[in-house]
N, CA, C and O atoms as a GROMACS GRO file, in nm:
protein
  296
    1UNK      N    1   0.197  -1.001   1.501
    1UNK     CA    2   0.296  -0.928   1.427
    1UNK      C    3   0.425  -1.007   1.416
    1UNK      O    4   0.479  -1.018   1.305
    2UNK      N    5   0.480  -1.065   1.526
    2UNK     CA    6   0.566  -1.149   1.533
    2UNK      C    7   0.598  -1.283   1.384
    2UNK      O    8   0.696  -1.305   1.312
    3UNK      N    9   0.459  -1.343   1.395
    3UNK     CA   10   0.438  -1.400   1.282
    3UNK      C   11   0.453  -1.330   1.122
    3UNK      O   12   0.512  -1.336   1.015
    4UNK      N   13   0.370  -1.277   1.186
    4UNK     CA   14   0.405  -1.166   0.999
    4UNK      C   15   0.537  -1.157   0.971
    4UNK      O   16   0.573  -1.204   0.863
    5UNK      N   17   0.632  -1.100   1.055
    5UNK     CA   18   0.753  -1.043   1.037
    5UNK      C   19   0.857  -1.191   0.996
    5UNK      O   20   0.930  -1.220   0.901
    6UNK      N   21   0.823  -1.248   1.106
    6UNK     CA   22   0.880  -1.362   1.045
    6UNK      C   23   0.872  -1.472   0.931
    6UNK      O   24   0.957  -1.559   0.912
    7UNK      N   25   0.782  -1.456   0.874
    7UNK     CA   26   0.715  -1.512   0.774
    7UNK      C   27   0.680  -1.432   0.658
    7UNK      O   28   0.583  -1.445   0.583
    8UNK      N   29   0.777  -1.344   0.653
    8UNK     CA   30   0.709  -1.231   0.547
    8UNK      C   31   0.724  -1.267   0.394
    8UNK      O   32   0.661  -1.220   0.300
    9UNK      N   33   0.840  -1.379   0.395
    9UNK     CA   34   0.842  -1.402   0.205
    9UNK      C   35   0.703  -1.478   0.168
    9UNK      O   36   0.650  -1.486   0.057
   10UNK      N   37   0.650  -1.545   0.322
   10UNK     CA   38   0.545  -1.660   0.254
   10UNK      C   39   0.388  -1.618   0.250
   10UNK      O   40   0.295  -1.699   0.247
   11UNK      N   41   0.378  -1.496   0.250
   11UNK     CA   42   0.243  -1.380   0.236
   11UNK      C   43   0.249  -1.292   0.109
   11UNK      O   44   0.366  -1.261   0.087
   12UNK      N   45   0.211  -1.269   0.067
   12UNK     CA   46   0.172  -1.166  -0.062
   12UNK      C   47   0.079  -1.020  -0.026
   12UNK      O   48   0.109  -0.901  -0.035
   13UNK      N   49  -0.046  -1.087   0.018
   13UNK     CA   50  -0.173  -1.006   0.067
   13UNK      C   51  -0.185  -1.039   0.221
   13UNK      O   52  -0.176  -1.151   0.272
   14UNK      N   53  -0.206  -0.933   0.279
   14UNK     CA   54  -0.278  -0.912   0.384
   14UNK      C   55  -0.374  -0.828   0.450
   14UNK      O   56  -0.376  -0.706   0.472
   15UNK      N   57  -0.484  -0.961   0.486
   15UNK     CA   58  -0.648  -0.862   0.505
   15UNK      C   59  -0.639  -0.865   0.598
   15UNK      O   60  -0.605  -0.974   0.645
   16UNK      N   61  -0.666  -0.728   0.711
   16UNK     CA   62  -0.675  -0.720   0.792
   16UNK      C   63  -0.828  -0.602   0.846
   16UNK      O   64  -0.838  -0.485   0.809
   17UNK      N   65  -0.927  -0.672   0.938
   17UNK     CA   66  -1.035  -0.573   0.957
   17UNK      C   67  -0.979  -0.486   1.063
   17UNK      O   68  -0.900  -0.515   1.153
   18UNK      N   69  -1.046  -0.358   1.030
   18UNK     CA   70  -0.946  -0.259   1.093
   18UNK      C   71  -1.055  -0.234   1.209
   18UNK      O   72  -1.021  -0.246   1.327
   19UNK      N   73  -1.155  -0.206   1.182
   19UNK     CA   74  -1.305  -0.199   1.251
   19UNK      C   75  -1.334  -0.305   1.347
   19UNK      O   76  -1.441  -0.349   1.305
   20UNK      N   77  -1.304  -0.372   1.450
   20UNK     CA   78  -1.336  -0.471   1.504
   20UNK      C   79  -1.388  -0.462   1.628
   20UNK      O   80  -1.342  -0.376   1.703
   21UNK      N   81  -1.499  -0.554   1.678
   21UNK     CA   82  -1.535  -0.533   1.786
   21UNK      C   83  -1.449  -0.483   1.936
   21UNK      O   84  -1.487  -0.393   2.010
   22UNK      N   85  -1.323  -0.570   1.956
   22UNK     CA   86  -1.253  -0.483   2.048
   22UNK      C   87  -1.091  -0.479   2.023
   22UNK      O   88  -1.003  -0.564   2.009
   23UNK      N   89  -1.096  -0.347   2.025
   23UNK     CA   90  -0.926  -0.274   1.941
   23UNK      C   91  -0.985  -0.245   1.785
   23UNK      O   92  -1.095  -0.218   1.738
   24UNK      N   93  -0.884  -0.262   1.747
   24UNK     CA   94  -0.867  -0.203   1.597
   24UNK      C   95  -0.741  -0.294   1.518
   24UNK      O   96  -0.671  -0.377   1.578
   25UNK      N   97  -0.728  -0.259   1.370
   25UNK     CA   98  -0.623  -0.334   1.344
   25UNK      C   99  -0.498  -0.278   1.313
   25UNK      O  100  -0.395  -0.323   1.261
   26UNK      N  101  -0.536  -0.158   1.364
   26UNK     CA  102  -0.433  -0.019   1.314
   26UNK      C  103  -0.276  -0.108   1.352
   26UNK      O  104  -0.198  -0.104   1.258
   27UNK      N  105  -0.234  -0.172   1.458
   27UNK     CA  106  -0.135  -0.195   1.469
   27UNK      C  107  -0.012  -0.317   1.396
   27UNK      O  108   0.101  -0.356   1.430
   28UNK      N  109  -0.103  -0.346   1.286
   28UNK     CA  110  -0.070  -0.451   1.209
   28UNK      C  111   0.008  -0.344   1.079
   28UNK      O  112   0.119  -0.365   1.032
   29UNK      N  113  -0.073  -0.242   1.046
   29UNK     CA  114  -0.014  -0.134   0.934
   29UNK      C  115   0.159  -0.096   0.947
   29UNK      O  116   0.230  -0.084   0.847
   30UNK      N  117   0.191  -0.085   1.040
   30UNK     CA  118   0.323  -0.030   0.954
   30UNK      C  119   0.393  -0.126   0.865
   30UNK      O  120   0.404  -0.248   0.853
   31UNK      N  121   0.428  -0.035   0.817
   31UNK     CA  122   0.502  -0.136   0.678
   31UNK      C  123   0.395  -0.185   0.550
   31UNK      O  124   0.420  -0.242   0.444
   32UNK      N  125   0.297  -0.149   0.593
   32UNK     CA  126   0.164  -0.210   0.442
   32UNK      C  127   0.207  -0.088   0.414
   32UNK      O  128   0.250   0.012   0.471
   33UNK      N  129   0.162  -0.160   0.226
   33UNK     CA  130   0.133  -0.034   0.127
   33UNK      C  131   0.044   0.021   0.096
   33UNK      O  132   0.034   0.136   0.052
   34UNK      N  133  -0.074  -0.100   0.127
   34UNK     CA  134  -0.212   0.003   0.075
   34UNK      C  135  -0.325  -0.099   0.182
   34UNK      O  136  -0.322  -0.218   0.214
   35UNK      N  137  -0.425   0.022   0.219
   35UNK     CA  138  -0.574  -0.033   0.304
   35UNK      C  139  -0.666  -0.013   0.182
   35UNK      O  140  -0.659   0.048   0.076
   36UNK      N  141  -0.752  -0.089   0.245
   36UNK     CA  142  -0.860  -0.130   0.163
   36UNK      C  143  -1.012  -0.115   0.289
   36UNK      O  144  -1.054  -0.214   0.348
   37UNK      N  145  -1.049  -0.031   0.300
   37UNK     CA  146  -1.130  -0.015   0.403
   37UNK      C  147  -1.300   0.059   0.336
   37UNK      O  148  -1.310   0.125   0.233
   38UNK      N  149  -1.417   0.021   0.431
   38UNK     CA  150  -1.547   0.077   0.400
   38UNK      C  151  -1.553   0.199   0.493
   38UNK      O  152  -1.655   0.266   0.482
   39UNK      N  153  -1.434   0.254   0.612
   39UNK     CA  154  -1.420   0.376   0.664
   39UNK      C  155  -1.341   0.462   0.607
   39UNK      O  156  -1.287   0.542   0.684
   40UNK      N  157  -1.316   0.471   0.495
   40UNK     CA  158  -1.250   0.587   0.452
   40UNK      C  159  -1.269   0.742   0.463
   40UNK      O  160  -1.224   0.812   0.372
   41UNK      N  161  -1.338   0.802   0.575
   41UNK     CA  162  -1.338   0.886   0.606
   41UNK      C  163  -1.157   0.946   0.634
   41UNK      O  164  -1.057   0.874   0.640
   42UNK      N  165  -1.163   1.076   0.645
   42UNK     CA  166  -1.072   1.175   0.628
   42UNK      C  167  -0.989   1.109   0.745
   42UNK      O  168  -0.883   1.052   0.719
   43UNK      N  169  -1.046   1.119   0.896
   43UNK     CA  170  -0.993   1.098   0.980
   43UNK      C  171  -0.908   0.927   1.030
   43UNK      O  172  -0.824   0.899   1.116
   44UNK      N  173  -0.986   0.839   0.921
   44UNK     CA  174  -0.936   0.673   0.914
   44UNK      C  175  -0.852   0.658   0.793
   44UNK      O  176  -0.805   0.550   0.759
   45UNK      N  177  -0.839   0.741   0.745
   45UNK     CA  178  -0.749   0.738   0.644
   45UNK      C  179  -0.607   0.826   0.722
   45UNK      O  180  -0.492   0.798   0.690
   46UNK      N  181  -0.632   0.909   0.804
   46UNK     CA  182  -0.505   0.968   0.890
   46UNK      C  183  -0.446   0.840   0.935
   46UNK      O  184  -0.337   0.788   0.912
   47UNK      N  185  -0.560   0.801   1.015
   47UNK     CA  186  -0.488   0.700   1.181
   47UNK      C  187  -0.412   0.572   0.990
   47UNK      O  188  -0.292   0.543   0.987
   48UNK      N  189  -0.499   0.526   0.878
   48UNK     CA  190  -0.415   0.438   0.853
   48UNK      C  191  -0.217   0.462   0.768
   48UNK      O  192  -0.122   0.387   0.749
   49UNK      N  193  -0.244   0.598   0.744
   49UNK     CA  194  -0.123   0.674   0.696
   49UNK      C  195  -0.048   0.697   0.794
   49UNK      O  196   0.070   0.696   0.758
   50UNK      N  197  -0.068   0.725   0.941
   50UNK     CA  198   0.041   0.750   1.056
   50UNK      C  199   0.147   0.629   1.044
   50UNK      O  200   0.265   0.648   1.014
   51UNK      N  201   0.095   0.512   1.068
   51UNK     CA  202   0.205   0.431   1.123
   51UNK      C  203   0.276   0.373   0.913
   51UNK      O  204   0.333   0.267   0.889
   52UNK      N  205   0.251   0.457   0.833
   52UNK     CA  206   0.321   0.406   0.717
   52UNK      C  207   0.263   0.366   0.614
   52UNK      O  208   0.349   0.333   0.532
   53UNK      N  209   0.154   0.352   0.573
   53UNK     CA  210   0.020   0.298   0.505
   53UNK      C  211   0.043   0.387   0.324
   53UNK      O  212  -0.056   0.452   0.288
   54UNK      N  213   0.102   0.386   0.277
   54UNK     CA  214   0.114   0.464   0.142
   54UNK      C  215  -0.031   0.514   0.075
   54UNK      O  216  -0.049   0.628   0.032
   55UNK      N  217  -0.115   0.424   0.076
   55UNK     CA  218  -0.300   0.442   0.016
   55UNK      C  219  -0.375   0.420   0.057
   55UNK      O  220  -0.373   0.300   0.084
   56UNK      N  221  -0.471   0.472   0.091
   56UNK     CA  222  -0.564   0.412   0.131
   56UNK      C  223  -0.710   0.407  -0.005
   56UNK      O  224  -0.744   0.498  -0.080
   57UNK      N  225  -0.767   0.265   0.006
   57UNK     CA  226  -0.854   0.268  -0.091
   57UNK      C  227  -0.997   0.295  -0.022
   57UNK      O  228  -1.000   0.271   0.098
   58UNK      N  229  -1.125   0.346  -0.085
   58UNK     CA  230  -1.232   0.291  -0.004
   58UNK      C  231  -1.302   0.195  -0.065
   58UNK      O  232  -1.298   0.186  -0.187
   59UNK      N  233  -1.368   0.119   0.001
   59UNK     CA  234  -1.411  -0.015   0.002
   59UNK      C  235  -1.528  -0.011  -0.106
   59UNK      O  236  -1.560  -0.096  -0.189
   60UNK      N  237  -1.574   0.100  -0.079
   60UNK     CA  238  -1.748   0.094  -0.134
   60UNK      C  239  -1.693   0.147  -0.277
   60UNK      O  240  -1.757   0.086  -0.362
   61UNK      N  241  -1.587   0.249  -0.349
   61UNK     CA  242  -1.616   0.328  -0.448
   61UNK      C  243  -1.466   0.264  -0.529
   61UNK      O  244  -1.453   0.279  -0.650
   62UNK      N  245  -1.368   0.199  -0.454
   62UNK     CA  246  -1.244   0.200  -0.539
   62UNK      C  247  -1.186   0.050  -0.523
   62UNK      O  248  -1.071   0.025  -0.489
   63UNK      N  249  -1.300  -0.057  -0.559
   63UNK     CA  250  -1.232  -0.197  -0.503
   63UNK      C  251  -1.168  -0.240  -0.637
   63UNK      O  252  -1.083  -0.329  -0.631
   64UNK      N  253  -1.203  -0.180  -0.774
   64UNK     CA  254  -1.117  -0.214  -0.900
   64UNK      C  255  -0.944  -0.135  -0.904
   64UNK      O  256  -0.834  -0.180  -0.934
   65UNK      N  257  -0.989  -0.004  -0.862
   65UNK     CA  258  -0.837   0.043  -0.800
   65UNK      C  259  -0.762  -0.028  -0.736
   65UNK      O  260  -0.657  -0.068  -0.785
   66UNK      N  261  -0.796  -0.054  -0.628
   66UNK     CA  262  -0.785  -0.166  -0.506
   66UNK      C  263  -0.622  -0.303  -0.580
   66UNK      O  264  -0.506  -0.341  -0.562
   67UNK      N  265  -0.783  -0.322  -0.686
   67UNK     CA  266  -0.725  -0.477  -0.736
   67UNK      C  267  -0.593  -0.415  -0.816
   67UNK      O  268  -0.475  -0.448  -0.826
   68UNK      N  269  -0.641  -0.354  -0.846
   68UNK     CA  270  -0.502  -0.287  -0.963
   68UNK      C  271  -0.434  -0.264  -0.940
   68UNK      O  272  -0.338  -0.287  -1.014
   69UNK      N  273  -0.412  -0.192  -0.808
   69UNK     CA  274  -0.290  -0.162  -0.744
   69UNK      C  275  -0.236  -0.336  -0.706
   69UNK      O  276  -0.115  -0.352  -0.721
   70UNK      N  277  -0.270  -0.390  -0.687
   70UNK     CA  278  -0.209  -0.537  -0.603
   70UNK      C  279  -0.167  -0.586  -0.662
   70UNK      O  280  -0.061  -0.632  -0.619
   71UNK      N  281  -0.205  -0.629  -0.829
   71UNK     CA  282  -0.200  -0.672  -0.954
   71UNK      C  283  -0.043  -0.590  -1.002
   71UNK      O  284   0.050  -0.671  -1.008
   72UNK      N  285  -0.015  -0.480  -1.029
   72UNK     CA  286   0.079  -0.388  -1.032
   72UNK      C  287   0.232  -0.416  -0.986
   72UNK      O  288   0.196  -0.450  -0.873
   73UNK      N  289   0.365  -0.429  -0.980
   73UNK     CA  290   0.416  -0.475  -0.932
   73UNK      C  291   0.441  -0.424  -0.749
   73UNK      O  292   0.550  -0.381  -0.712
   74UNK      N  293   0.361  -0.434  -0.683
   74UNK     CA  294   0.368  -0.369  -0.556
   74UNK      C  295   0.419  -0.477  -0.428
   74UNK      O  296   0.430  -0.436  -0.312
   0.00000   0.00000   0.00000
């Protein structure tokens, strides 16, 4: 996070797997605008909106949304 923050003009996109073998990536979200995830269930779409997350997309049904939003001035 340290890095991110400090380096934030020289990033655009950031992928982050949220699902990972050990932890999660939930703690990288505050301050993103939009996830892009294949768990978009009700309850992973909470945990990614708590810490600030504006959208969440799902992976499998909305990856042209996805792009559009990024594309967009965001």
């Amino acid at each position: 996070m340290a890095c991110l923050q400090a380096n934030e003009e020289a990033w655009q996109l950031l992928v982050v797997d949220l699902l990972r073998k050990q932890g999660t990536g939930l703690g990288v979200l505050a301050g993103i605008m939009a996830a892009l995830t294949n768990a978009a269930s009700p309850d992973n779409r909470a945990e990614c909106v708590r810490p600030g997350v504006d959208t969440v997309f799902d992976k499998a049904a909305q990856v042209n949304e996805f792009l559009a939003y990024c594309a967009a001035e965001h």
